[in-house]
N, CA, C and O atoms as CSV, one atom per row, in Angstrom:
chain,resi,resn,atom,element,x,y,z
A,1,UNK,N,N,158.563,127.404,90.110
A,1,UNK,CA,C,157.570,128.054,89.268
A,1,UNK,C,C,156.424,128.649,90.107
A,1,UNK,O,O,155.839,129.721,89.955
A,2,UNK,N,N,156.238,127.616,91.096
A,2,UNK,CA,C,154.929,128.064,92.276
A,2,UNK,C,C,155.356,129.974,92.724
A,2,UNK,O,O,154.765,130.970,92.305
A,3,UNK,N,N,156.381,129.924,93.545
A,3,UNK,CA,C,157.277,131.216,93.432
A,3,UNK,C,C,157.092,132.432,92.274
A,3,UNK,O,O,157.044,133.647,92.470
A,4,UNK,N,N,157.017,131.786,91.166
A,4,UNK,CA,C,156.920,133.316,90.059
A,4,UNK,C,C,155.396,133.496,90.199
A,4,UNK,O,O,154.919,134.595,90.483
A,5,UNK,N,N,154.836,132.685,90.048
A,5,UNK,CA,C,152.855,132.734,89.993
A,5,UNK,C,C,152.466,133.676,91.541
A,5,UNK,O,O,151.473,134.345,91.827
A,6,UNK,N,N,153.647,133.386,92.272
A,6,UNK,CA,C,152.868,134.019,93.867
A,6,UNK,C,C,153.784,135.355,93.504
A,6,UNK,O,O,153.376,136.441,93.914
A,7,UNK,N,N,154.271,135.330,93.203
A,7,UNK,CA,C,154.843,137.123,92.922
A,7,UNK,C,C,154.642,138.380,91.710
A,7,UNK,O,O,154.868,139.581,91.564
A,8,UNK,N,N,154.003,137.100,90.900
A,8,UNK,CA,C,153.692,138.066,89.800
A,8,UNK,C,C,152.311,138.496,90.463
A,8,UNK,O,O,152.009,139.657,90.740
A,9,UNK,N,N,151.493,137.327,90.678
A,9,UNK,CA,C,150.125,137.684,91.753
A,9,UNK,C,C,150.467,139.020,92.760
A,9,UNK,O,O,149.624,139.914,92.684
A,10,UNK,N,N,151.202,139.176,93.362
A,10,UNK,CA,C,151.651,140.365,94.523
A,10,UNK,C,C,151.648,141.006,93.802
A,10,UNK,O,O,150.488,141.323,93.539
A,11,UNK,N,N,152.727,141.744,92.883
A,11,UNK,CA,C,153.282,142.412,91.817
A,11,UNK,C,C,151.729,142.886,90.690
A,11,UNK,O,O,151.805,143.851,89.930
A,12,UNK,N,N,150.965,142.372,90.750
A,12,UNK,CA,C,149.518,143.017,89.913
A,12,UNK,C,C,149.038,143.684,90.977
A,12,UNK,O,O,149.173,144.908,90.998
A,13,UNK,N,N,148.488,143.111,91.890
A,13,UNK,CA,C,147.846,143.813,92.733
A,13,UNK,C,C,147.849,145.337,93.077
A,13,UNK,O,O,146.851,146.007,93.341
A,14,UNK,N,N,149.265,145.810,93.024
A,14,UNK,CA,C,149.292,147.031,93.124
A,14,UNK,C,C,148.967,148.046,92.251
A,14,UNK,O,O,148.633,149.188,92.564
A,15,UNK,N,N,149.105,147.476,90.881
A,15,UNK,CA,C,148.109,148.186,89.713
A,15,UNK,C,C,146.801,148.220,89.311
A,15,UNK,O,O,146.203,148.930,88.502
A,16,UNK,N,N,146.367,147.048,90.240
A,16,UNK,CA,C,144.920,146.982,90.081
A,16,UNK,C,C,144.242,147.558,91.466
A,16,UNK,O,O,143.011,147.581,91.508
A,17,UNK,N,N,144.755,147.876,92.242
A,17,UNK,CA,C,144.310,148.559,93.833
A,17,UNK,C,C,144.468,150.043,93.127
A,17,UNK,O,O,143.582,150.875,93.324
A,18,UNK,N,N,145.897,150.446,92.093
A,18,UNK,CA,C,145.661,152.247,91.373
A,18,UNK,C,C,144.248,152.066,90.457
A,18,UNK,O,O,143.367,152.923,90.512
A,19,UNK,N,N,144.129,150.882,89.625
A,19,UNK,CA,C,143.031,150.787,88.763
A,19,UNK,C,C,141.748,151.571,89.471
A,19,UNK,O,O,141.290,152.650,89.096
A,20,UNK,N,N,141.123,150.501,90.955
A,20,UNK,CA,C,140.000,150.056,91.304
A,20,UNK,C,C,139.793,151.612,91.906
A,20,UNK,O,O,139.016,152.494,91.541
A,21,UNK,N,N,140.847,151.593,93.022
A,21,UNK,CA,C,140.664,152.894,93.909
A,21,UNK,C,C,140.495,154.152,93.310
A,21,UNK,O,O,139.634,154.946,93.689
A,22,UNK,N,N,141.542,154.441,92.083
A,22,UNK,CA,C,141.303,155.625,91.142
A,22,UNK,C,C,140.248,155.640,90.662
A,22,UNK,O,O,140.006,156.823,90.423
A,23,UNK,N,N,139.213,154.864,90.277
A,23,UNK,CA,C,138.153,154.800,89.198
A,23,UNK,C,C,137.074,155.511,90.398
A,23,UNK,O,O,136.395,156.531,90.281
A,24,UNK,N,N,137.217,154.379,91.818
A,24,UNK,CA,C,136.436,155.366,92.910
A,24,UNK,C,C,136.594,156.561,93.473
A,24,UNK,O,O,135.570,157.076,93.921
A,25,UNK,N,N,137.617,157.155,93.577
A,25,UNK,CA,C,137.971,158.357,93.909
A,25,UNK,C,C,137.360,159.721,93.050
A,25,UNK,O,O,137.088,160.882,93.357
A,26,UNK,N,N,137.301,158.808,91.660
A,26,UNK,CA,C,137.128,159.507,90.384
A,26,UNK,C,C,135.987,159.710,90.346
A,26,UNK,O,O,135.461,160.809,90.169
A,27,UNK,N,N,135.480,158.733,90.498
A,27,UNK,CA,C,133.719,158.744,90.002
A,27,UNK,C,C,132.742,158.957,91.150
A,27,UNK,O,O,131.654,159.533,91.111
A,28,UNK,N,N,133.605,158.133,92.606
A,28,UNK,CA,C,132.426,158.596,93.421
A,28,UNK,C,C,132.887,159.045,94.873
A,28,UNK,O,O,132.791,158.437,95.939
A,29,UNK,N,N,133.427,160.318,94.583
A,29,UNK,CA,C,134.421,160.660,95.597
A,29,UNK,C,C,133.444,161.001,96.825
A,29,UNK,O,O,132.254,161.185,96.568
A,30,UNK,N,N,133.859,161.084,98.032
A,30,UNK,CA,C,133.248,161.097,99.187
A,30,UNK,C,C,132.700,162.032,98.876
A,30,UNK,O,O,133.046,162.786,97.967
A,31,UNK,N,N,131.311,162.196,99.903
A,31,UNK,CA,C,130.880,163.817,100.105
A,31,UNK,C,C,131.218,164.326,101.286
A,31,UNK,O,O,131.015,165.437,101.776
A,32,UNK,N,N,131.765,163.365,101.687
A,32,UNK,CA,C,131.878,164.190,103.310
A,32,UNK,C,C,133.828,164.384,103.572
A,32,UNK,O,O,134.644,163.548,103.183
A,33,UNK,N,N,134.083,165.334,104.107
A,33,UNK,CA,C,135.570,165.336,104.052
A,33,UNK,C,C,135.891,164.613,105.596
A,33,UNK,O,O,135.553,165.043,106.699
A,34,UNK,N,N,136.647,163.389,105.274
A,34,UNK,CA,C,136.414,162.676,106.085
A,34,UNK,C,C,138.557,162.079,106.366
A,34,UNK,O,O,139.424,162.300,105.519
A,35,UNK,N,N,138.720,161.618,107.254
A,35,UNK,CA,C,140.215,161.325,107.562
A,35,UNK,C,C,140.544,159.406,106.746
A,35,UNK,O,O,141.619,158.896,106.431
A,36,UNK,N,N,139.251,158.880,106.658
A,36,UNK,CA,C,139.235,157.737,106.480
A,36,UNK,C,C,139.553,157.173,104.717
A,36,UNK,O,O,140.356,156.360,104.260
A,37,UNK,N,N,138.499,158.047,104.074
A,37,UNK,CA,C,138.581,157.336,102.513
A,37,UNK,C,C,138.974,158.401,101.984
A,37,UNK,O,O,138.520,159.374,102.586
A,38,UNK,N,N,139.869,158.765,100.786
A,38,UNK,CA,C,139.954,159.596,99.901
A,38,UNK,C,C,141.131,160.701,99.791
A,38,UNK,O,O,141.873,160.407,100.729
A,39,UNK,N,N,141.532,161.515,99.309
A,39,UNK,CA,C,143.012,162.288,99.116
A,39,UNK,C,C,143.349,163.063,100.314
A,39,UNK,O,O,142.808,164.169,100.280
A,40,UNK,N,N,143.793,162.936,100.971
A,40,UNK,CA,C,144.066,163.609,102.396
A,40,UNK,C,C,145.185,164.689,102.220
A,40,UNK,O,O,146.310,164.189,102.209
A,41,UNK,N,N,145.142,166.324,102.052
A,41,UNK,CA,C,146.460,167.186,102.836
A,41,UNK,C,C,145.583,168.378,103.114
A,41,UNK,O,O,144.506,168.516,102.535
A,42,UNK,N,N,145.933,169.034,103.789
A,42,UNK,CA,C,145.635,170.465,104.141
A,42,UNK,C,C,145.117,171.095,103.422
A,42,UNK,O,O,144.179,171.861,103.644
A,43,UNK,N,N,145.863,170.785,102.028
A,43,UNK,CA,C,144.842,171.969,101.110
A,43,UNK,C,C,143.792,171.387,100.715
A,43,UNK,O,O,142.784,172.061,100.929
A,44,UNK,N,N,143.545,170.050,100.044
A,44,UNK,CA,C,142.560,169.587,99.697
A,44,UNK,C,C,141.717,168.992,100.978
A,44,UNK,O,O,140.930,168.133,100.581
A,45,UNK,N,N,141.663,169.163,102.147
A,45,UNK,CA,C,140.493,169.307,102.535
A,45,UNK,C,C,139.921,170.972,103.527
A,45,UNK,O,O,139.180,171.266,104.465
A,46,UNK,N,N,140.610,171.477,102.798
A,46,UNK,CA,C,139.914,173.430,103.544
A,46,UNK,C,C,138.484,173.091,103.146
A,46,UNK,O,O,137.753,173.195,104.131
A,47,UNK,N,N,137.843,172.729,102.073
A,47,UNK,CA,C,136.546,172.849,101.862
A,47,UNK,C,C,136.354,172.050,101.060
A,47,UNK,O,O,137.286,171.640,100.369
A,48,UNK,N,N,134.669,171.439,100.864
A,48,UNK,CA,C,134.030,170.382,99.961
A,48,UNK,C,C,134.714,170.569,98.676
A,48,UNK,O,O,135.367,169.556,98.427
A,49,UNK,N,N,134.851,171.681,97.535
A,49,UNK,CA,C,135.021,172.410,96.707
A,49,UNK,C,C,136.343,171.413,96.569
A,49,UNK,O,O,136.372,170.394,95.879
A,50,UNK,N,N,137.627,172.030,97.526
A,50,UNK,CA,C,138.929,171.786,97.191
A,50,UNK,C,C,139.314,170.065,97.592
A,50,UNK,O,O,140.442,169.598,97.437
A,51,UNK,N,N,138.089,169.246,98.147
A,51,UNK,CA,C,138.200,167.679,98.592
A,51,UNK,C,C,137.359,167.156,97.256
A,51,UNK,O,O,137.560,166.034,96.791
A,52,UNK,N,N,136.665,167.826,96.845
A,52,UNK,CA,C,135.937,166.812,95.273
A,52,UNK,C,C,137.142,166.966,94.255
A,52,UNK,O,O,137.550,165.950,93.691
A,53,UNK,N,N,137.884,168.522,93.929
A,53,UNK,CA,C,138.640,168.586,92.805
A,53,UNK,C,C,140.053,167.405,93.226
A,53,UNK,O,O,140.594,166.620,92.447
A,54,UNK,N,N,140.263,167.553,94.209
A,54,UNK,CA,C,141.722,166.829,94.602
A,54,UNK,C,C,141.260,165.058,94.710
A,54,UNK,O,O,142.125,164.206,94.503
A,55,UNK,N,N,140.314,164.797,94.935
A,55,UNK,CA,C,140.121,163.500,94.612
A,55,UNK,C,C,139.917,163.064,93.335
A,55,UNK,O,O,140.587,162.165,92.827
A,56,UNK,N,N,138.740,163.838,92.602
A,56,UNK,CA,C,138.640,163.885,91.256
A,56,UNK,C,C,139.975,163.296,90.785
A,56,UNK,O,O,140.078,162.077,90.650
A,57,UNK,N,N,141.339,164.392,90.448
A,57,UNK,CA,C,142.047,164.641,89.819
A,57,UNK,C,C,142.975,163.492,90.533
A,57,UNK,O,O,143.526,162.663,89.808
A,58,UNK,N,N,143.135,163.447,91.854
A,58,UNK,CA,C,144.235,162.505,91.940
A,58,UNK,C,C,143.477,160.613,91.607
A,58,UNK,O,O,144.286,159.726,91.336
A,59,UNK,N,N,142.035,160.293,91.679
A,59,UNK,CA,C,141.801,159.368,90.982
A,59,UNK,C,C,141.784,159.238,89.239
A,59,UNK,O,O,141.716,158.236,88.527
A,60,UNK,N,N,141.865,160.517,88.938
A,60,UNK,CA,C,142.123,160.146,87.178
A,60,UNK,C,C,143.322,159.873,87.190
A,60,UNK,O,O,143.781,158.905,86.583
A,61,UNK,N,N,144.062,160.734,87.928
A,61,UNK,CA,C,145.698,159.918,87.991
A,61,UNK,C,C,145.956,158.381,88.027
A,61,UNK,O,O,146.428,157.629,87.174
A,62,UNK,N,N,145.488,158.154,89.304
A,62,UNK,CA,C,145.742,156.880,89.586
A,62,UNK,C,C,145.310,155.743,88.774
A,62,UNK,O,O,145.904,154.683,88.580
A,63,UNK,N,N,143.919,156.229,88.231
A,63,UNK,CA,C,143.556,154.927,87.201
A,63,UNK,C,C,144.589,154.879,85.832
A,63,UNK,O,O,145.177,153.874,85.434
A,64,UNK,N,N,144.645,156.239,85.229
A,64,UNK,CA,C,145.932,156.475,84.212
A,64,UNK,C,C,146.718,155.418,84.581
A,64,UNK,O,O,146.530,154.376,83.953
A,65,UNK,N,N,147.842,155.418,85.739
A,65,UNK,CA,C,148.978,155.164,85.923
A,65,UNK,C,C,148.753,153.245,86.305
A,65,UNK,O,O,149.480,152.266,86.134
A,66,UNK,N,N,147.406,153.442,86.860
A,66,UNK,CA,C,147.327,151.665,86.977
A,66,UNK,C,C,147.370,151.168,85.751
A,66,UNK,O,O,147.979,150.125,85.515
A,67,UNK,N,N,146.646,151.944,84.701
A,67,UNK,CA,C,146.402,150.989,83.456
A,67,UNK,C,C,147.886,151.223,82.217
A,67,UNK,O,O,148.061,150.737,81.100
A,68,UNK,N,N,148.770,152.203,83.072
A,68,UNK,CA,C,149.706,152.005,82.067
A,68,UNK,C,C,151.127,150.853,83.142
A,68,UNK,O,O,152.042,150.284,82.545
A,69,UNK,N,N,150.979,150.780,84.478
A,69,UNK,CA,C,151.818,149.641,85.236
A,69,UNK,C,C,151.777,148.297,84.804
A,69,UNK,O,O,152.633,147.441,84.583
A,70,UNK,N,N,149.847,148.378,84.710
A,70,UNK,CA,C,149.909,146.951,84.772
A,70,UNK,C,C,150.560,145.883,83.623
A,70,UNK,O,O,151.008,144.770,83.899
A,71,UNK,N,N,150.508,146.460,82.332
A,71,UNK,CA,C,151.315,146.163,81.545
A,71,UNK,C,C,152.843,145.725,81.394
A,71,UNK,O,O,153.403,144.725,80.944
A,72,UNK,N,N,153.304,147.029,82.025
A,72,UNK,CA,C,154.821,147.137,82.118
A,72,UNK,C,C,155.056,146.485,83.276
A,72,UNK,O,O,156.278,146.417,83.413
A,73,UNK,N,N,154.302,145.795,84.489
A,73,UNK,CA,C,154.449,144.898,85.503
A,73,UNK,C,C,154.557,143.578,84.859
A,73,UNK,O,O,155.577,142.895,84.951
A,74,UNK,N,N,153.346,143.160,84.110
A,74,UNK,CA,C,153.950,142.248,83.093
A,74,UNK,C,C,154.550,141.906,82.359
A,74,UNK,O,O,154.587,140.695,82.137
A,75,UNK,N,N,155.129,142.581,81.801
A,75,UNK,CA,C,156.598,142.751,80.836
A,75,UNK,C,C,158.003,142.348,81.891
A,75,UNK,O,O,158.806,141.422,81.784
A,76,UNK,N,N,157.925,143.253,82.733
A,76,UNK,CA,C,159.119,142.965,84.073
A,76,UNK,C,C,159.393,141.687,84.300
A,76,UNK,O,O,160.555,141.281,84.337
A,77,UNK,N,N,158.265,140.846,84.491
A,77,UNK,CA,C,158.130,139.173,84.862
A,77,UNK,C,C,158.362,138.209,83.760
A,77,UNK,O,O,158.682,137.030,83.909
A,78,UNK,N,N,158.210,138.692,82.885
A,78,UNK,CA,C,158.225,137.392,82.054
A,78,UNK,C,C,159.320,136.792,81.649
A,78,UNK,O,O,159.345,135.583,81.422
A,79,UNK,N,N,160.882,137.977,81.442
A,79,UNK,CA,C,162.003,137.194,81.776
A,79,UNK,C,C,162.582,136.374,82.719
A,79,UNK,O,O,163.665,135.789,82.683
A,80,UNK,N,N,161.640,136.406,83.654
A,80,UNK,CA,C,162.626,136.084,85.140
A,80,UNK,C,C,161.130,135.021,85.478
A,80,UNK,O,O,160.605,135.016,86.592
A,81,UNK,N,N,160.607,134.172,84.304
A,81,UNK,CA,C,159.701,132.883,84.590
A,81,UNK,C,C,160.392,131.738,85.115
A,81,UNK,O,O,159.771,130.929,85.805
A,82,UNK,N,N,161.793,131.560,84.823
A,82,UNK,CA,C,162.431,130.641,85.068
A,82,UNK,C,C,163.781,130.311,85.763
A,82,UNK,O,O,164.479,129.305,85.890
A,83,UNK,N,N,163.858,132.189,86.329
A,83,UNK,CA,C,164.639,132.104,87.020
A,83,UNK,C,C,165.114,131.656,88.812
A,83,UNK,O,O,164.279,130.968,89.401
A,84,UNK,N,N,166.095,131.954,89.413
A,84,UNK,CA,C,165.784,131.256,91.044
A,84,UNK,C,C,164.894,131.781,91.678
A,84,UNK,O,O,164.234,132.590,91.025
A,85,UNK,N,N,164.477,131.578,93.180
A,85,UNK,CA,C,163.586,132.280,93.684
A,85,UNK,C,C,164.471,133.264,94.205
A,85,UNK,O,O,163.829,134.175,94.730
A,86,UNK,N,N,165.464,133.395,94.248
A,86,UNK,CA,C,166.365,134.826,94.846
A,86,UNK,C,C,166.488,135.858,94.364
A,86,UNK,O,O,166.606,136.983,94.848
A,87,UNK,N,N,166.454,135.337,92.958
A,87,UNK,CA,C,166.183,136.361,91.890
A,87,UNK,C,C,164.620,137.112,91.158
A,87,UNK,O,O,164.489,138.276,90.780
A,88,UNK,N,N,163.746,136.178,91.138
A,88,UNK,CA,C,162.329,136.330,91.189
A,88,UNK,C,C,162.027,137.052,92.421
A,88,UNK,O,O,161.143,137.904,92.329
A,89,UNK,N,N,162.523,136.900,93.434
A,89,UNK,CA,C,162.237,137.861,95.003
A,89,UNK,C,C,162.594,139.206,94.551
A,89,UNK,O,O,161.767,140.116,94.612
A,90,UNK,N,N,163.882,139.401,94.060
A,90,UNK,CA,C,164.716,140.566,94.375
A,90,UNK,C,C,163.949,141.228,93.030
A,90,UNK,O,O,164.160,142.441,93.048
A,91,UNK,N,N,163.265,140.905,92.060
A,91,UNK,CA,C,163.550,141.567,90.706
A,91,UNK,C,C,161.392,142.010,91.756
A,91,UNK,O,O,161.115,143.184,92.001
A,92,UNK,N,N,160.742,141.287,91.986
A,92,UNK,CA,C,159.539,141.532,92.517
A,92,UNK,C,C,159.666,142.239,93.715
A,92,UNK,O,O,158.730,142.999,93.963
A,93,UNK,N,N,160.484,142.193,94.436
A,93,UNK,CA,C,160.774,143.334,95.545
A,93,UNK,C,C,160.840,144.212,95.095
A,93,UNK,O,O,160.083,145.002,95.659
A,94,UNK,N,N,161.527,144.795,94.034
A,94,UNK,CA,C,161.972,145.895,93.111
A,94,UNK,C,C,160.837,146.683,92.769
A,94,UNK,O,O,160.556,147.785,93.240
A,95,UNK,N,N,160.140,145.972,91.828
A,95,UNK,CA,C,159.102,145.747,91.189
A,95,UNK,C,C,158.110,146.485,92.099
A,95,UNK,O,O,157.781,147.557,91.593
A,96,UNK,N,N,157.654,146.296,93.031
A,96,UNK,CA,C,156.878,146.190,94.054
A,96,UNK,C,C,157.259,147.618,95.045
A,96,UNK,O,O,156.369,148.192,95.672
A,97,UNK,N,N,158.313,147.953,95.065
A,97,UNK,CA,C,158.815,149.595,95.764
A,97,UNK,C,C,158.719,150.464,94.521
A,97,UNK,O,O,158.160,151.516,94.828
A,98,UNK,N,N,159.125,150.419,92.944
A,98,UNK,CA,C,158.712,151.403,92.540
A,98,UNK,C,C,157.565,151.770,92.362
A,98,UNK,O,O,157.354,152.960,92.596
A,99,UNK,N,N,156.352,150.881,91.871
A,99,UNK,CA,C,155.580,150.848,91.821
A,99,UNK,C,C,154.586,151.524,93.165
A,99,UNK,O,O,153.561,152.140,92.872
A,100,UNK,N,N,154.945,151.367,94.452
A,100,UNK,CA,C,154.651,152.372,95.137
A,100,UNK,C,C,155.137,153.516,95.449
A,100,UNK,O,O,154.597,154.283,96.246
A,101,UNK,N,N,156.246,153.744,94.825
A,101,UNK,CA,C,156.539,155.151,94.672
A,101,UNK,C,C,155.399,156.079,93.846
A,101,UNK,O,O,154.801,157.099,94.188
A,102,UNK,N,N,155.365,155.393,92.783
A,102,UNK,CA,C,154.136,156.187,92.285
A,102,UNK,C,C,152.826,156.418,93.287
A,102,UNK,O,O,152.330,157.541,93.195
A,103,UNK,N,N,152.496,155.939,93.783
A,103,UNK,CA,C,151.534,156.410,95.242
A,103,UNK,C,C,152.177,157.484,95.415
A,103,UNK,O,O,151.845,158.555,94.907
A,104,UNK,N,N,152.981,157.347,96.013
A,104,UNK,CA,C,153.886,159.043,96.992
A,104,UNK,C,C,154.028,160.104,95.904
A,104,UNK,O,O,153.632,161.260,96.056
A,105,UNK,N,N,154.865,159.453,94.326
A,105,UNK,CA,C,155.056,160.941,93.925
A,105,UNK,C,C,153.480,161.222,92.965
A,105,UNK,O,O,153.514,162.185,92.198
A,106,UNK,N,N,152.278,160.469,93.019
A,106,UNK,CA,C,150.739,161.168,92.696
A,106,UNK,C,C,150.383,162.437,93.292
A,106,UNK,O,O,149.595,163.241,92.793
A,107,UNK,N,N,150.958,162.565,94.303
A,107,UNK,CA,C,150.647,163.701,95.088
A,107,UNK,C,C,151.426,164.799,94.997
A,107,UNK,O,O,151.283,165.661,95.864
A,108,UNK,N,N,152.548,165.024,93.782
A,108,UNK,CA,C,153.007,166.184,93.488
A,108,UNK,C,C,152.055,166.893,92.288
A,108,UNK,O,O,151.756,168.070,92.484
A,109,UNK,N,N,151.690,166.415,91.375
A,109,UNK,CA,C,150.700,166.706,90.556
A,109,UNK,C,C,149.377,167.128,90.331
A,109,UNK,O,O,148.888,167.544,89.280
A,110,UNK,N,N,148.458,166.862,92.256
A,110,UNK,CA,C,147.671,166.963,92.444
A,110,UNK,C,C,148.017,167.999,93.441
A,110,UNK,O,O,147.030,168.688,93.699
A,111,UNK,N,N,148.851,168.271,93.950
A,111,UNK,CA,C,148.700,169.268,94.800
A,111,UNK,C,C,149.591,170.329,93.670
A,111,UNK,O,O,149.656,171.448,94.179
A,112,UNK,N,N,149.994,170.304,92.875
A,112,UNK,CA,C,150.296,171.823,91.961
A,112,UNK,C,C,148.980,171.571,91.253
A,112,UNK,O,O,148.364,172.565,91.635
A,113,UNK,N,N,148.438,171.144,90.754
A,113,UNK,CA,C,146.887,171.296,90.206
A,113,UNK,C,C,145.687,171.841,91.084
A,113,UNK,O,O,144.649,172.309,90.615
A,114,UNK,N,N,146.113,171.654,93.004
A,114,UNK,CA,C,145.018,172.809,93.956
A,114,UNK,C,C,145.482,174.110,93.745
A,114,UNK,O,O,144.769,175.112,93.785
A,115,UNK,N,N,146.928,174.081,93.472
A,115,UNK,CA,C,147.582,175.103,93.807
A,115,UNK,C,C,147.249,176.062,92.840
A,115,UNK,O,O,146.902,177.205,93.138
A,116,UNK,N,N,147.352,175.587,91.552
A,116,UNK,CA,C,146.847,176.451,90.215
A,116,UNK,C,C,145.451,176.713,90.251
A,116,UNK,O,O,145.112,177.572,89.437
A,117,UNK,N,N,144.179,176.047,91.219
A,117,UNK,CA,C,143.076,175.911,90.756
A,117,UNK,C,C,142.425,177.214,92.218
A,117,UNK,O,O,141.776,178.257,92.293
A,118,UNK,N,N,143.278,176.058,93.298
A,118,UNK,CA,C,142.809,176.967,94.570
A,118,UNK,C,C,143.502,178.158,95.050
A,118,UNK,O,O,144.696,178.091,94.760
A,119,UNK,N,N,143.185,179.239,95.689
A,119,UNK,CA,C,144.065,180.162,96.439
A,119,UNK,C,C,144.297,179.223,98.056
A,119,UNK,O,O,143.851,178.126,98.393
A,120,UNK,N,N,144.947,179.947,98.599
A,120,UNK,CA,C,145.512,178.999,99.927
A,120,UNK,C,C,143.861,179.385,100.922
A,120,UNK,O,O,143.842,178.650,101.909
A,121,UNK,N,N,142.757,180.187,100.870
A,121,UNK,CA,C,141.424,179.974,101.404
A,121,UNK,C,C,140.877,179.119,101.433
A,121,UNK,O,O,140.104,178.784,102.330
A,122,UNK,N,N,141.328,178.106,99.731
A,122,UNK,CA,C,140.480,177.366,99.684
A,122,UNK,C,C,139.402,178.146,98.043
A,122,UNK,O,O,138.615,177.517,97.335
A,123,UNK,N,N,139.666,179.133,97.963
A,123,UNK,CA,C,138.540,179.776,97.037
A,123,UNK,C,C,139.308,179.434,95.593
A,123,UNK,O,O,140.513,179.430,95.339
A,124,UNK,N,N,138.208,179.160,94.784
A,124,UNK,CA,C,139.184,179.166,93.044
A,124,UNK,C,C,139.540,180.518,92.776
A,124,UNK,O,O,138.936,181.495,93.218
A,125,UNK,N,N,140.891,180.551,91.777
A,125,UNK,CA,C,141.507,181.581,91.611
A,125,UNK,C,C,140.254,181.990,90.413
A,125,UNK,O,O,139.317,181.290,90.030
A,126,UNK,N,N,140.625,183.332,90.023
A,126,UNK,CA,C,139.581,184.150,89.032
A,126,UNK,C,C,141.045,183.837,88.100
A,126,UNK,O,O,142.262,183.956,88.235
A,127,UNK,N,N,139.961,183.317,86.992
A,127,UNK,CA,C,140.427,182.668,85.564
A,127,UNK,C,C,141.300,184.292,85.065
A,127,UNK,O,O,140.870,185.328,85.571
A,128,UNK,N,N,142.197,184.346,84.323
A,128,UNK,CA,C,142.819,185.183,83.867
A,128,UNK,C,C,143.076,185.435,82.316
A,128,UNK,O,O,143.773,186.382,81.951
């Protein structure tokens, strides 16, 4: 049982690190375009402009997607309270890679949202 409590524990964490980090990204995104905190690619950091919208947008993401995981992370576990630890491993290993997939694929959504917003300068497109 010790086993399900230490993996369901692992297994939150990663929805509450999209929770915490998205809410900061969101609300108090760097001012400085920096390599250390905040949405990192080429396009979103050409300029201040295109590093506030791409953090902005990829922390509303992330808090979205934490607060709809963390749920369905809990749901995942609760059949497998009493099962072996081989199986509690493998179903929380699982658990635990898709769940960071969503990290990797956040960044298709936010970069077609510079893409629609920014020209490749860096300048916003003129509304049409």
């Amino acid at each position: 049982m010790w086993f399900w409590w230490f993996m369901f524990v692992c297994d939150m964490l990663v929805p509450a690190t999209f929770i915490i980090c998205g809410r900061v990204m969101w609300r108090q995104t760097p001012q400085k375009i920096n390599r250390r905190v905040g949405y990192h690619s080429n396009r979103s950091m050409k300029n201040l402009e295109t590093w506030k919208f791409a953090n902005e947008h990829c922390g509303r993401l992330w808090w979205r997607i934490g607060w709809v995981m963390l749920p369905l992370s809990v749901l995942v576990h609760i059949p497998f309270i009493h099962a072996s630890a081989d199986t509690i491993g493998t179903v929380g290993g699982i658990l635990c890679a898709v769940q960071s997939l969503f990290l990797i694929i956040s960044a298709i959504p936010t970069e077609a949202a510079l893409r629609r917003t920014f020209t490749e300068d860096g300048e916003y497109r003129e509304q049409v």
